[in-house]
C-alpha positions in Angstrom: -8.8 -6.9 10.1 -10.9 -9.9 8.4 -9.2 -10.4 5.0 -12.2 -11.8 3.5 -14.2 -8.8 4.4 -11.3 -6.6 3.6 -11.0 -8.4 0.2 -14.2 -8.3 -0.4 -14.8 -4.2 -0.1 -12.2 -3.6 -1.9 -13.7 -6.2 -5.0 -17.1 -4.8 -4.3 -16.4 -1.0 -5.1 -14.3 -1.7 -7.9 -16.8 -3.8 -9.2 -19.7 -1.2 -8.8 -18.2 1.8 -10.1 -16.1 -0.6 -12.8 -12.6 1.0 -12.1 -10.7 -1.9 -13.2 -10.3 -5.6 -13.9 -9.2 -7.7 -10.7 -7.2 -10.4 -11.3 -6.2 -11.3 -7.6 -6.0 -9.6 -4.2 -3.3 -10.6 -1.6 -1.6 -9.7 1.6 -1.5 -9.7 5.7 -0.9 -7.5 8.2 1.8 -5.5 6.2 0.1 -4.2 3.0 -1.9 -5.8 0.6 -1.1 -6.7 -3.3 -3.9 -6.1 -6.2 -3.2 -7.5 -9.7 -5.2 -5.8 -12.2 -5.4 -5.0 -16.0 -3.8 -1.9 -14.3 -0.9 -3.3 -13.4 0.4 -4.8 -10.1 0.1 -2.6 -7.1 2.1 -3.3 -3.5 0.1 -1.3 -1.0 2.9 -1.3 2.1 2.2 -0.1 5.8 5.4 -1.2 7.1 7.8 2.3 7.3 10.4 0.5 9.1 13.6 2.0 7.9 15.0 -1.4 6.3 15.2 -2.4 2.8 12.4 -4.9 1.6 12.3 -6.1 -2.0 8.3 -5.7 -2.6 6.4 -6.9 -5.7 5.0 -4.8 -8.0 4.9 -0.6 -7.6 5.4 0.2 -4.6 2.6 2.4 -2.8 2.6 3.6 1.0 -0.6 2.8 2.1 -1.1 6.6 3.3 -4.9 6.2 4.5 -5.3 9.1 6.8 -5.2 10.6 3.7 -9.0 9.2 3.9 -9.7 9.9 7.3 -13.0 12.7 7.4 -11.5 14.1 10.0 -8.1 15.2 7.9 -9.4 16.0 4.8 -11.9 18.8 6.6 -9.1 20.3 8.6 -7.5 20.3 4.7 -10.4 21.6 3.2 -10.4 24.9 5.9 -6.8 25.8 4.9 -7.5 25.4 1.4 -10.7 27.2 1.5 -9.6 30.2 3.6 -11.9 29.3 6.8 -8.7 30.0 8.7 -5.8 31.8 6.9 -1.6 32.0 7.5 -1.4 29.1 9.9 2.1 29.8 12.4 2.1 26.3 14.4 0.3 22.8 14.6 0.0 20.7 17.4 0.7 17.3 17.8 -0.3 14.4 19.9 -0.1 10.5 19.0 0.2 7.7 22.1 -0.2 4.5 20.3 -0.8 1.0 22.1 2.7 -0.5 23.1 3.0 -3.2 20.2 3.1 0.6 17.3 6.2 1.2 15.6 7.4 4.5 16.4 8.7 4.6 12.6 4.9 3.9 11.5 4.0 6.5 13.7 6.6 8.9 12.9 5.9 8.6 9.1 2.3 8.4 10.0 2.8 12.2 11.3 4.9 13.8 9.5 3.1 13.2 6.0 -0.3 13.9 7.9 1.0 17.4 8.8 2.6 18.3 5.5 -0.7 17.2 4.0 -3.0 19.3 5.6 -1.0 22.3 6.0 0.7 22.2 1.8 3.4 22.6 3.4 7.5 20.4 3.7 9.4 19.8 6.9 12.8 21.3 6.3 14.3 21.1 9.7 14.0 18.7 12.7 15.3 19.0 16.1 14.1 15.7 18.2 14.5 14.0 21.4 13.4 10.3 21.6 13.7 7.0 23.3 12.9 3.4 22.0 9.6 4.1 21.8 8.7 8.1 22.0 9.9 11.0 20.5 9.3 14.5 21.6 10.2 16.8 17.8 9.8 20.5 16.8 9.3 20.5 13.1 9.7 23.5 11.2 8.6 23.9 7.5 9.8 25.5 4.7 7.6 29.0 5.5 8.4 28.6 9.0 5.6 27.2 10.7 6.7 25.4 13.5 5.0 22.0 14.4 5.1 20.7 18.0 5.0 16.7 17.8 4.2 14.2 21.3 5.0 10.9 19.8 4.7 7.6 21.3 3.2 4.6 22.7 1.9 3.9 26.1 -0.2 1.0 27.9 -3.3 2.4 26.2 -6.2 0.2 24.4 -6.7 2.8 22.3 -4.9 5.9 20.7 -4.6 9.1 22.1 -4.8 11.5 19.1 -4.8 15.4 19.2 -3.8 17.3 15.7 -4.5 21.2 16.0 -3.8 24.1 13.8 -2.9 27.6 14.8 -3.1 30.5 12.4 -3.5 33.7 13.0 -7.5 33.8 12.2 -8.3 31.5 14.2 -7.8 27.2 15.1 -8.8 24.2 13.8 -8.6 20.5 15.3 -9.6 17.3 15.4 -10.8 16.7 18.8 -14.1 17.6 20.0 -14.3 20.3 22.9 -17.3 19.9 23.6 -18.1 16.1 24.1 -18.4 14.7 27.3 -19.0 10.6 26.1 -18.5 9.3 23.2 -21.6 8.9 20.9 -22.4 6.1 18.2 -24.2 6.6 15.1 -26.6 3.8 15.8 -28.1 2.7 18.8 -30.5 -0.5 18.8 -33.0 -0.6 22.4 -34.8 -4.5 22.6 -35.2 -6.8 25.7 -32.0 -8.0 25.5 -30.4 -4.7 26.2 -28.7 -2.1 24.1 -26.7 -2.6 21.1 -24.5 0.4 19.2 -23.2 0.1 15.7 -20.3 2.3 14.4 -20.9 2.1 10.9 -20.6 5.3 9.2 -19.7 4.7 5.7 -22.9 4.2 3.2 -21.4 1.8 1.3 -18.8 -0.8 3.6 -20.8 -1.6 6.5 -19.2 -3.8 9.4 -15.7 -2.6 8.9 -13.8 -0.9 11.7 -12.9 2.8 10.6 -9.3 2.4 9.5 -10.1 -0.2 7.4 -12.6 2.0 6.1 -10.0 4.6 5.2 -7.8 1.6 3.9 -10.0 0.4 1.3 -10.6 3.9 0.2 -7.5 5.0 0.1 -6.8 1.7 -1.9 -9.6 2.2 -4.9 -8.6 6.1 -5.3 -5.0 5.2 -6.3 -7.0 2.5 -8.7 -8.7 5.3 -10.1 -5.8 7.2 -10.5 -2.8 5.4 -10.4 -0.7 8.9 -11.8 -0.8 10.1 -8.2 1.4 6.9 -7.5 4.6 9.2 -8.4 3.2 12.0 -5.6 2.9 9.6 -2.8 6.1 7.8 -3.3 7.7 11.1 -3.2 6.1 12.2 0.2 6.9 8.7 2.1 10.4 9.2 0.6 10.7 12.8 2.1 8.5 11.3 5.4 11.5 9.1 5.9 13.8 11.4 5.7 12.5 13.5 8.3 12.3 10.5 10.2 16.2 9.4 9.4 17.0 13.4 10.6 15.1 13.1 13.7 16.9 10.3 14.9 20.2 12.1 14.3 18.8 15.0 15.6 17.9 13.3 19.0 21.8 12.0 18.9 23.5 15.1 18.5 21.2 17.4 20.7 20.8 19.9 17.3 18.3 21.7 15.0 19.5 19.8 11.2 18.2 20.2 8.2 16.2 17.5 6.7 
């Protein structure tokens, strides 16, 4: 991430749709801190299970929340494209350098997002760095969860829905290379641009999903209450999990 960039698409689309006054914008690698005629906002990304004093009101910087790809496998459930989902699959192998807790966290909320539904009981096996868990919810579906990371450049990412009308995922079947949106042909060869956002060109996609994760909370900051509520419960599930891969046994959350 570029700071100044970041900074700066943040500013800009508060700015153009004139959600609030910025006073200052802050931060590094572990969240990022707006002052506002808001109030003071401490966007975290750090889920490490350790107590930091942060400034401001705390907000887990949730942005799959964001992501396209999440909110339409959402937006089927909701919608009744599929109905009465029974199991979701699972599969994140991070670069070595991840936190598993980040990816845990990461997970668990993701799931619980798109399917409306909370993890109630855990039964894991995990190492240092992965973690094989069966989450079950409170209505019973089961979620199978591959969690890890790997000597991979990039992340391997699978999430999948089972119901019984049908599937939904997140991975193409049907996609033998990857595709760009833009491709630029000249003498000096070929160019490819991945900018798909309208409006915050030359930022990578999870910044993307950062800053707009960032100015919906700005226009709503009463959904602050919510989303502390789900990291709370995320780390639970997380705490459980690791005493679940301890004792060998299915606990309750």
């Amino acid at each position: 991430m570029e700071r100044g960039n970041f900074n700066s698409a943040i500013e800009y689309l508060i700015a153009k749709y004139r959600l609030a006054k910025i006073e200052n914008i802050s931060g590094d690698s572990a969240g990022t801190i707006i002052t506002c005629n808001k109030g003071v906002f401490n966007f975290f990304c750090d889920f490490s299970p350790k107590e930091i004093q942060r400034e401001g009101t705390e907000v887990p910087l949730f942005t799959w929340r964001k992501e396209r790809r999440y909110f339409e496998m959402r937006k089927n459930l909701i919608d009744g494209i599929i109905r009465d989902p029974v199991g979701m699959r699972i599969k994140h192998i991070a670069p070595l350098d991840t936190n598993l807790a980040n990816l845990l966290v990461r997970e668990v909320d993701l799931a619980q997002w798109i399917l409306g539904e909370r993890v109630n009981k855990v039964f894991a096996s995990s190492t240092d760095n992965y973690c094989n868990a069966i989450f079950s919810t409170d209505k019973g579906i089961k979620i199978s969860a591959e969690i890890g990371t790997a000597q991979t450049r990039t992340p391997i990412l699978l999430h999948e829905v089972i119901a019984k009308t049908g599937v939904i995922t997140d991975t193409a079947v049907d996609t033998q290379i990857e595709n760009y949106p833009i491709y630029l042909y000249n003498s000096q060869g070929t160019k490819i641009y991945n900018d798909v956002d309208f409006e915050l060109y030359g930022l990578s996609y999870d910044d993307i999903a950062k800053v707009r994760f960032i100015v919906s909370v700005l226009v709503d900051p009463t959904i602050v209450c919510e989303l502390q509520e789900a990291y709370r419960h995320a780390m639970a599930v997380f705490k459980t999990a690791q005493k679940s891969a301890a004792s060998i046994k299915n606990l309750a959350v």
